[in-house]
Structure formats: structure tokens, C-alpha cells
Residue, then its C-alpha position, 0 to 999 in steps of 0.5 A: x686590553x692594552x696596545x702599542x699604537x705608536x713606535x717612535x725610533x730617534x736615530x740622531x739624539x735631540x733631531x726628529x723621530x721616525x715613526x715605525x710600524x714595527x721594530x726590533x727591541x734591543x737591550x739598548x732599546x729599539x734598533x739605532x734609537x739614539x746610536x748618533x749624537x751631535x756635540x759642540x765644541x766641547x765635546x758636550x751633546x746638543x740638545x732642544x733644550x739649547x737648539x730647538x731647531x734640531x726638532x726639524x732635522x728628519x733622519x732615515x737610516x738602513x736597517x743596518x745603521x750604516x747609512x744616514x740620511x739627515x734633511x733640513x728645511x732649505x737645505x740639501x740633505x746630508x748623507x753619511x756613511x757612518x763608522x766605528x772606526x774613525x777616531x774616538x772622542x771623549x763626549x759629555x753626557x749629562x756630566x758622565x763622560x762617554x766615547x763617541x766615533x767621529x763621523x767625519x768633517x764634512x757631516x760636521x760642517x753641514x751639521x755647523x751651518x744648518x744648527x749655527x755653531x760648531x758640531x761634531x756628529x759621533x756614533x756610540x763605539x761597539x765598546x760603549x758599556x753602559x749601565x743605565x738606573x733605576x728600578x730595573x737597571x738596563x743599558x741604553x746608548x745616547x738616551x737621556x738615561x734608560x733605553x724605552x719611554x713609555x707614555x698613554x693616551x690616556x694620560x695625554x687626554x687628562x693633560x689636553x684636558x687640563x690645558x683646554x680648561x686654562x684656554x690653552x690648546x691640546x698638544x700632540x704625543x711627540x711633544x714628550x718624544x716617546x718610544x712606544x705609546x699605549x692606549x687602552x687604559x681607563x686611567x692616566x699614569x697606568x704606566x707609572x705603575x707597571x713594574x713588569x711588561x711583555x710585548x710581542x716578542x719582548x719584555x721590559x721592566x720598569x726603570x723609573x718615572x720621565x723627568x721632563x724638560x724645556x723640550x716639551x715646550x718646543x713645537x716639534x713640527x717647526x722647531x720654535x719654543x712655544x712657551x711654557x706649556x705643557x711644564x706649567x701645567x704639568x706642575x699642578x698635579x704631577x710634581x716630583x722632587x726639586x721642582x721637577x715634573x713627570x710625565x710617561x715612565x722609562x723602561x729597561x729591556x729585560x729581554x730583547x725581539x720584535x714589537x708592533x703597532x697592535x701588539x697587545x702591552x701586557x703587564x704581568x707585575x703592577x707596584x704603586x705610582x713614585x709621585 
């Protein structure tokens, strides 16, 4: 049977991801994943695609959400007491427009100086009312699109398979920046065709396939691109619409409570693949 052997939470949209043991599933997705976003000048969100170096900004944040802490290399940590009631701005996420609170200047200028250009850090409001698409609508906060990616061991071997074949070397799971990672399946994309899921306590419906983007280039560990792998393989055997590659699939959460590595991923309702 399926299991969950891996749960990743993101504090900080586009910084490095913390590893759990287990955690509680909200609609937005797992507790605090992506409740903080860094934006520039504009308003607009940064991301690995323009700052790889966010990769190595490590987080660590208290259960209740209140209290960050942001380390970078060389650097002392900075630590924020984060609010929602410090003045809204209007931020810009993948051309939609959404509120964020202002954490502050002094988290600003860290952010500026350790990621060299001008930063603002906002936490997503207690009004923000997203509705997310997809197969399944749900809601998320700063993520990409729908709350929960889902990726398998089972289809990162056939990938390193195919890079190794080319002369390239295998590349870890945090490359594709996963919330929950499942391994048991015989076959590669499984998750691409379950349309209904329960785990531990909670339950997700599918959404639609992963997208990706020039962050799987970046080398997680160091923050450096790294070429253009795993996107040029990926193109072989797993192209979508308007020269587009997939990888993993994205879940909405139907019904919120805790999951844990080892809890069994079971899938109550399957459907045909999208590629």
C-alpha cells in the first residue's frame, strides 16, 4: 500500500522548506505552508525563478505562526514577530491581485541586503478568501495555485532513470518542492490519476497536474541554477499544452486533520491521467 514518507511545509513562498514528521492539513493546505511572501518594489512576489538564492533562506516558525525565524549563510538570522494588523498592501501574484500585511521594515532591509534588491515581507490577512481551480476547487494562501502538491518516488526513479541514461546525475525530491511524497506505487504518475484521497485524518481531491518552471533547475542545497535539467528531459515524455512539462499533481483539501509520515495514502476514487 501507499504511504506518506515525506511532509514538507514552506513558511516563506520561494525560501527553503521544513521537513515534518507530521502536521495538521488545513483547507489552505498544511498549517502556515506558504502564510508569508516576499515581494519587490512593485508589489510583485519573488520567486527562484528571478532569486534562486531564496532556496537557501531556512525558516522556522512556532506552531502558532507568530513568530519567524529567517537564516541565511553569513549572515545573523533575522527574527519577526509577524502581525495581521500592520498595513495591507495590494500584492501580485501570478497577474491576480491579492492583500498582504506589511511585517515591517526592519524584516524589509534584511530581506533587501541578503537577496540584493528591494523587499517587503507580507503575511496573508485573515480576510484573504481565495478560491483556488481546478478539478476540485479548494483554497490556498500564497501558493502557486492549489494548496497540496503531491509527487512519488516512483516517478522521481523513472526521471533519474532517464537523466542517468543521458550522462546526467540523479536529482533529489526537493528539486519539485513537494508538500507530501508518496512511495509504494508500482508505477510512475499514479498520482496523476487519483481523483479522490484520504490520509490519516484527512482528504484531498484532485485538482490538476504540476506545471513546472525554471525552479526545478535550481540546486536547492546551494541556491545556483544548474542548468537545464530535469525541464529538458522532462520534455521527452511528459509535455503538456504550450510547451509546458508536468511533474507531481496538485490536490485540494476536501476535508482538513492531521497527517503523518507512515500514514497510509489511500485512494478511493482513480480517473485517467491529463498528459
Amino acid at each position: 500500500m501507499a504511504e506518506i514518507t515525506q511532509l514538507v511545509c514552506y513558511p516563506v513562498k520561494g525560501c527553503a522548506g521544513i521537513t515534518l514528521r507530521g502536521g495538521f492539513l488545513t483547507h489552505a493546505g498544511l498549517r502556515h505552508d506558504r502564510s508569508l511572501m516576499i515581494t519587490d518594489a512593485h508589489g510583485g512576489f519573488r520567486s527562484q525563478r528571478n532569486t534562486p538564492r531564496m532556496a537557501v533562506l531556512t525558516p522556522e516558525i512556532d506552531e502558532e505562526g507568530t513568530r519567524l525565524t529567517l537564516h541565511a549563510p553569513g549572515t545573523e538570522p533575522l527574527v519577526v514577530t509577524t502581525t495581521d494588523s500592520g498595513r495591507r498592501e495590494t500584492v501580485e501574484l501570478h497577474r491576480a491581485n491579492y492583500l498582504g500585511v506589511d511585517q515591517g521594515d526592519r524584516a524589509a532591509e534584511w530581506l533587501s541586503e541578503v537577496l540584493g534588491g528591494p523587499c517587503r515581507l507580507v503575511r496573508v490577512p485573515t480576510e484573504h478568501d481565495r478560491v483556488t481551480d481546478g478539478l476540485t476547487p479548494g483554497t490556498s494562501a500564497y501558493a502557486d495555485s492549489c494548496p497540496v502538491l503531491v509527487t512519488s518516488r516512483a516517478s522521481l526513479d523513472e526521471l533519474n532513470e532517464r537523466l542517468t541514461a543521458r550522462g546526467h546525475p540523479p536529482l533529489p525530491m526537493d528539486r519539485f518542492r513537494p508538500n507530501v511524497v508518496v512511495d509504494g506505487w508500482e508505477h510512475p504518475h499514479t498520482e496523476d490519476l487519483a481523483r479522490s484521497v484520504t490520509a490519516g485524518e484527512a482528504a484531498l481531491g484532485y485538482a490538476k497536474i504540476a506545471k513546472r518552471c525554471a525552479v526545478t533547475t535550481v540546486e536547492q542545497s546551494s541556491g545556483h541554477k544548474n542548468g537545464p535539467e530535469p525541464l529538458r528531459t522532462l520534455a521527452e515524455y511528459r509535455r503538456t499544452g504550450h510547451n509546458g512539462v508536468a511533474f507531481g499533481s496538485k490536490f485540494a483539501v476536501t476535508r482538513p486533520g492531521r497527517i503523518s509520515v507512515g500514514d497510509p495514502f489511500r485512494v478511493t476514487e482513480w480517473g485517467e491521467s491529463e498528459l
